[in-house]
DSSP file (Angstrom, degrees, kcal/mol; ACC not computed):
  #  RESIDUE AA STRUCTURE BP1 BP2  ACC     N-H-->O    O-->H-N    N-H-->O    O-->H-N    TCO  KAPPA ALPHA  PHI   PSI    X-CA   Y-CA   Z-CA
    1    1 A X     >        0   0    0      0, 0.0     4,-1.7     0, 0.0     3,-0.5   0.000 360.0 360.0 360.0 -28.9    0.0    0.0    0.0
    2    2 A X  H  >  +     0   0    0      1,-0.2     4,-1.0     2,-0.2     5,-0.2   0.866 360.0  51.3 -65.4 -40.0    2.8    2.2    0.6
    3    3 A X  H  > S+     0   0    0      2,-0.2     4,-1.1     1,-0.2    -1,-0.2   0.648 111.5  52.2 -76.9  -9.0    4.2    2.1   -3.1
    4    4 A X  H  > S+     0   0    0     -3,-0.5     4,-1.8     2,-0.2    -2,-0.2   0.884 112.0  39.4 -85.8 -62.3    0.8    2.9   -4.2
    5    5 A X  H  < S+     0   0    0     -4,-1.7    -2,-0.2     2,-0.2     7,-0.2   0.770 114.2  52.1 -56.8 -25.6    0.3    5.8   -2.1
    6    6 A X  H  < S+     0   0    0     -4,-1.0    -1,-0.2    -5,-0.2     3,-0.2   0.866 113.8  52.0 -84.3 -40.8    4.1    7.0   -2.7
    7    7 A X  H  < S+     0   0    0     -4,-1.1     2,-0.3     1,-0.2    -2,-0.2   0.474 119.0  28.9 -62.0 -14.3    2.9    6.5   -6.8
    8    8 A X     <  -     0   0    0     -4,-1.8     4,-0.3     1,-0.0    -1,-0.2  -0.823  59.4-169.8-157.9 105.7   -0.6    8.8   -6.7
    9    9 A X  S  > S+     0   0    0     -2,-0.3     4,-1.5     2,-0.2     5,-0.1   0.387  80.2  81.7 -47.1 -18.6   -0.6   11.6   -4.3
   10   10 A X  H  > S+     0   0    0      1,-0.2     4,-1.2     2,-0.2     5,-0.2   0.893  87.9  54.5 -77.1 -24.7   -4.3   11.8   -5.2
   11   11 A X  H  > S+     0   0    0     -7,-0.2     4,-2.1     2,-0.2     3,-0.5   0.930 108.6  48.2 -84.5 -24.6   -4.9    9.0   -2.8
   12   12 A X  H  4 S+     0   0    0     -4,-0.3    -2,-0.2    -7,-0.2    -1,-0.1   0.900 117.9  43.3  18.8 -85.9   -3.0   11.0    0.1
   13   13 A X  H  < S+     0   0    0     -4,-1.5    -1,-0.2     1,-0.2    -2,-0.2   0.488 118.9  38.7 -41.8 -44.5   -5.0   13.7   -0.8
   14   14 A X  H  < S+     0   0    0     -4,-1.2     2,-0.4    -3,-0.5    -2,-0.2   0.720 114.4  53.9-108.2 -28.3   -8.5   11.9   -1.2
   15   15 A X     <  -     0   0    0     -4,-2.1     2,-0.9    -5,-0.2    -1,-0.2  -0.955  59.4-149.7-133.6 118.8   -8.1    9.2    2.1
   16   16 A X        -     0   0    0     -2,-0.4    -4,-0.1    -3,-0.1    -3,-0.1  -0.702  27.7-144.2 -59.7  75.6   -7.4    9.5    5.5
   17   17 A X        -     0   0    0     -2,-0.9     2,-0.3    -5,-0.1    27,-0.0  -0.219  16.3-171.7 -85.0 143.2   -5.5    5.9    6.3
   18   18 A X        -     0   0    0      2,-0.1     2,-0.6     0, 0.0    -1,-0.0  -0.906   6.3-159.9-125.0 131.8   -6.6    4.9    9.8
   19   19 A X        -     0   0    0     -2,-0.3     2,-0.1     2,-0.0    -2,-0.0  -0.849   9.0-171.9-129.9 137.0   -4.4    1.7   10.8
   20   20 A X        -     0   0    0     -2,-0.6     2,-0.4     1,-0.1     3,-0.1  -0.621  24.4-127.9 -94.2 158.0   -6.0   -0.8   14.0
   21   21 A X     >  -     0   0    0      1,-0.2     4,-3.3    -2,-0.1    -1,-0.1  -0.806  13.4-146.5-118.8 131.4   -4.1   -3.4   15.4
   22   22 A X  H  >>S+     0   0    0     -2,-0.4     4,-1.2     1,-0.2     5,-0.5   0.982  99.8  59.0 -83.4 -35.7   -6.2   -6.4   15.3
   23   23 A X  H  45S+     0   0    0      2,-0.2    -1,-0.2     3,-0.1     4,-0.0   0.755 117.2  42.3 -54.6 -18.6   -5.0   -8.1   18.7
   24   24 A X  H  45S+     0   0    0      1,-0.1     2,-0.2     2,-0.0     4,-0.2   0.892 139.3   6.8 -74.8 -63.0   -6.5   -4.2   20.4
   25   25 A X  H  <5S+     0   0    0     -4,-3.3    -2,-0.2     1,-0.2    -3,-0.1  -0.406  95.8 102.3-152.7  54.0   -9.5   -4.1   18.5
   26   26 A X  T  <5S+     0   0    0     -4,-1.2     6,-0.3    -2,-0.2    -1,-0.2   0.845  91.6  49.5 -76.1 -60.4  -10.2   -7.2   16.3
   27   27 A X  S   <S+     0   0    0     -5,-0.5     5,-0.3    -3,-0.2    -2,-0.2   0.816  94.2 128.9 -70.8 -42.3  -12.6   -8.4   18.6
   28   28 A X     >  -     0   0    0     -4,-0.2     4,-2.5     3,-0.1     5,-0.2   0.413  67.4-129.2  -0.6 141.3  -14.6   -4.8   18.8
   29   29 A X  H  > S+     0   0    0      2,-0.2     4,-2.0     1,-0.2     5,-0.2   0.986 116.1  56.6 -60.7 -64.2  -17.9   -3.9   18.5
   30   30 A X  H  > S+     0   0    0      1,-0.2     4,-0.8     2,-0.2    -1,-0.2   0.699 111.9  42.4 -41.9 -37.3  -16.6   -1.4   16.2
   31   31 A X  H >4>S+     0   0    0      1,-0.2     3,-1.6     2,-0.2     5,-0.9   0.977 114.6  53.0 -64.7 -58.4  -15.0   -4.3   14.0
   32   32 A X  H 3<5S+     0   0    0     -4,-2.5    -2,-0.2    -6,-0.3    -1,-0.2   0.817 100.8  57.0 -46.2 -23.0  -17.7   -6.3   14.4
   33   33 A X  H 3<5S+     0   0    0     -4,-2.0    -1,-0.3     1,-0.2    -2,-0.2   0.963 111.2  43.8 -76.6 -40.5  -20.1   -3.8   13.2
   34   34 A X  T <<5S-     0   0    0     -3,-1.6    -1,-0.2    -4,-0.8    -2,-0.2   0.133 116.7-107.0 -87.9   7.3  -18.3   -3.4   10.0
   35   35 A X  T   5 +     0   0    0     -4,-0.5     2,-0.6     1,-0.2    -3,-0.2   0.485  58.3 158.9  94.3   1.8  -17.8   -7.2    9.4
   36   36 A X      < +     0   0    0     -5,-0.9    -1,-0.2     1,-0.2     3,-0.1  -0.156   8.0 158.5 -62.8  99.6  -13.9   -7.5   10.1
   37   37 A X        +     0   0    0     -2,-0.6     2,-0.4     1,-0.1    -1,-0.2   0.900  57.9  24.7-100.8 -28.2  -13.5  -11.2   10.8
   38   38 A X  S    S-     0   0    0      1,-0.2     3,-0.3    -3,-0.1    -1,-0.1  -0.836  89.0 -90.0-145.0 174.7  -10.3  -11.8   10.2
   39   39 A X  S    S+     0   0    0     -2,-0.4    -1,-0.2     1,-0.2    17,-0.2  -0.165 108.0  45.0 -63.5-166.5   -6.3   -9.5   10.3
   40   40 A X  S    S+     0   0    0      1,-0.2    16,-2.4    15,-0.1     2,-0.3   0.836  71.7 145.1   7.8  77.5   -5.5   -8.2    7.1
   41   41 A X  E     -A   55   0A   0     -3,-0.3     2,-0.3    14,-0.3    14,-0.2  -0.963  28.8-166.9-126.1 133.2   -9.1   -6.6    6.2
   42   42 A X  E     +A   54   0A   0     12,-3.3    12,-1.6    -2,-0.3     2,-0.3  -0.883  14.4 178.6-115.8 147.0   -8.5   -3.1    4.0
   43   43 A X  E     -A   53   0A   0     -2,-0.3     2,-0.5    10,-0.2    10,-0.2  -0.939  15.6-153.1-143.1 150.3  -12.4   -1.5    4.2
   44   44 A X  E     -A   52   0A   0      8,-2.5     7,-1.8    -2,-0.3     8,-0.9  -0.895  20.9-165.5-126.7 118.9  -12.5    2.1    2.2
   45   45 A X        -     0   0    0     -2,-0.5     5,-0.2     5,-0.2     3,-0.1  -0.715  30.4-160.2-120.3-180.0  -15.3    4.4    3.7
   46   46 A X  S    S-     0   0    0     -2,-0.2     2,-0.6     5,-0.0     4,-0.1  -0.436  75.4 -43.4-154.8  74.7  -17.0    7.3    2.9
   47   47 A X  S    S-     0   0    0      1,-0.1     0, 0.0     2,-0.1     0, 0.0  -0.919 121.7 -32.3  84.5-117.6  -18.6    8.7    6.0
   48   48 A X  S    S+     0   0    0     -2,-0.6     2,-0.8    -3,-0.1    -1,-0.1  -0.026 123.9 103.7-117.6  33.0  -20.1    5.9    7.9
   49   49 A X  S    S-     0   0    0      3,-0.0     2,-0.6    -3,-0.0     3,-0.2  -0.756  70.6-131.1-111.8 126.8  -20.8    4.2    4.1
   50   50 A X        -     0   0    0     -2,-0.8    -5,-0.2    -5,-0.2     3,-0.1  -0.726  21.4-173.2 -97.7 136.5  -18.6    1.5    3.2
   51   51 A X        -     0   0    0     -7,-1.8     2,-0.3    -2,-0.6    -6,-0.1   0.737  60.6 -41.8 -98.3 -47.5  -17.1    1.8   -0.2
   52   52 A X  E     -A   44   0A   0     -8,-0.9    -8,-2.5    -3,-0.2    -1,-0.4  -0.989  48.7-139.6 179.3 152.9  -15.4   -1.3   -0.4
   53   53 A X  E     -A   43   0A   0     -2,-0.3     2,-0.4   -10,-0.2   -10,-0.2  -0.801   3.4-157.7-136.4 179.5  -13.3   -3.8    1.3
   54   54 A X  E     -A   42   0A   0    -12,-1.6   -12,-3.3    -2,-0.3     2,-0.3  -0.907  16.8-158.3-144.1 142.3  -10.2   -6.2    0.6
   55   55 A X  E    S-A   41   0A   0     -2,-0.4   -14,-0.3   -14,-0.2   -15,-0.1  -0.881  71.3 -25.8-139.3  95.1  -10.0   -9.4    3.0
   56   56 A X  S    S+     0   0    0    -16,-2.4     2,-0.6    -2,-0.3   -15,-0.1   0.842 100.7 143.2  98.6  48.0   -6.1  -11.2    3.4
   57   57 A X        +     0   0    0    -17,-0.3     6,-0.2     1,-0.1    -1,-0.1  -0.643  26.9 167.5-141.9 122.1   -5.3   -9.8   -0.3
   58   58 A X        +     0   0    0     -2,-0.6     2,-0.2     4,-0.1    -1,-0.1   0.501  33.1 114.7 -73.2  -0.5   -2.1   -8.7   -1.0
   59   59 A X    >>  -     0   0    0      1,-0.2     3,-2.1     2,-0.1     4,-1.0  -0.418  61.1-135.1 -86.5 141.5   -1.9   -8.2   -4.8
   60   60 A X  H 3> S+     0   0    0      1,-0.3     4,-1.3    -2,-0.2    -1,-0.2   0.623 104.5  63.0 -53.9 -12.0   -1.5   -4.9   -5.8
   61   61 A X  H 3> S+     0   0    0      2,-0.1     4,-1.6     3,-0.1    -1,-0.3   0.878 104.2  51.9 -71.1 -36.8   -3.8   -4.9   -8.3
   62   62 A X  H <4 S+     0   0    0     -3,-2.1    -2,-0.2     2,-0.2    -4,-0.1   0.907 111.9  47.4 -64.3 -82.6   -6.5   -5.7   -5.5
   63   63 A X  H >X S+     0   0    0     -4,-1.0     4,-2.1    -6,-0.2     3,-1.4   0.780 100.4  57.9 -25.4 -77.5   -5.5   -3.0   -3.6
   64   64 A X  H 3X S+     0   0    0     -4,-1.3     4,-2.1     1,-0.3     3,-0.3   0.859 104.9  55.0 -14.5 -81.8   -5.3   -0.2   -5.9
   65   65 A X  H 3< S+     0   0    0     -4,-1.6    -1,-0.3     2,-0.3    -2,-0.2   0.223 100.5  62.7 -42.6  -6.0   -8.8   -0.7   -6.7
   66   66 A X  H X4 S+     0   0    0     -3,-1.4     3,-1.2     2,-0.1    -2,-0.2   0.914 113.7  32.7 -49.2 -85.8   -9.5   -0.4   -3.1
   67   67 A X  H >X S+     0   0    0     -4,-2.1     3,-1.9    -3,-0.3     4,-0.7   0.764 104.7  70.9 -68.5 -45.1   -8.2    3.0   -3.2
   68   68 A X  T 3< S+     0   0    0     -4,-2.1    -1,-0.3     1,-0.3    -3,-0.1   0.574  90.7  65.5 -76.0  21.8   -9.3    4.2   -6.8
   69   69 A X  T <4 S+     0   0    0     -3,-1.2    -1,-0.3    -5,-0.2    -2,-0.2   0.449  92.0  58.1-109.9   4.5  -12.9    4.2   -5.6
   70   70 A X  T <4 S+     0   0    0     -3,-1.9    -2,-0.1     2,-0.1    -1,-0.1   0.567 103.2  60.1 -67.4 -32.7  -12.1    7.1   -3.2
   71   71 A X     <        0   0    0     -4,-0.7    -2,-0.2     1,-0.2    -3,-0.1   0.627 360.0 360.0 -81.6  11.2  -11.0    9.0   -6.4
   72   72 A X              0   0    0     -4,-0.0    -1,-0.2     0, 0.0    -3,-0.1   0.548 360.0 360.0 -95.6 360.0  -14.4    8.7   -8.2
């Protein structure tokens, strides 16, 4: 995620990256509330609407597409 974000400033720019440690606050109501079951979950919001999620996938392609739906 980092090379992406170092590669388009517009995601910088467009998304506030929050990151939770899932042994603090896996188990949360807050996780829970948004469906996080398991560690490596990316979820892209947009107020309290979720945009879009990635769940234990690393390919960059994956990602990306995470993140270019904060630039539309």
């Amino acid at each position: 995620m980092e090379d992406l974000r170092a590669a388009n400033p517009a995601y910088d720019a467009a998304i506030t990256f929050i990151r939770m440690d899932w042994g603090t606050y896996g188990t949360s109501d807050y996780a829970r509330s948004l469906g996080v079951q398991r560690r490596s979950t990316l979820i892209l919001m947009r107020g309290d609407d979720i945009l879009g999620t990635v769940v234990a996938d690393t390919r960059r392609d994956s990602i990306r597409a995470l993140m270019d739906l904060a630039l539309a």
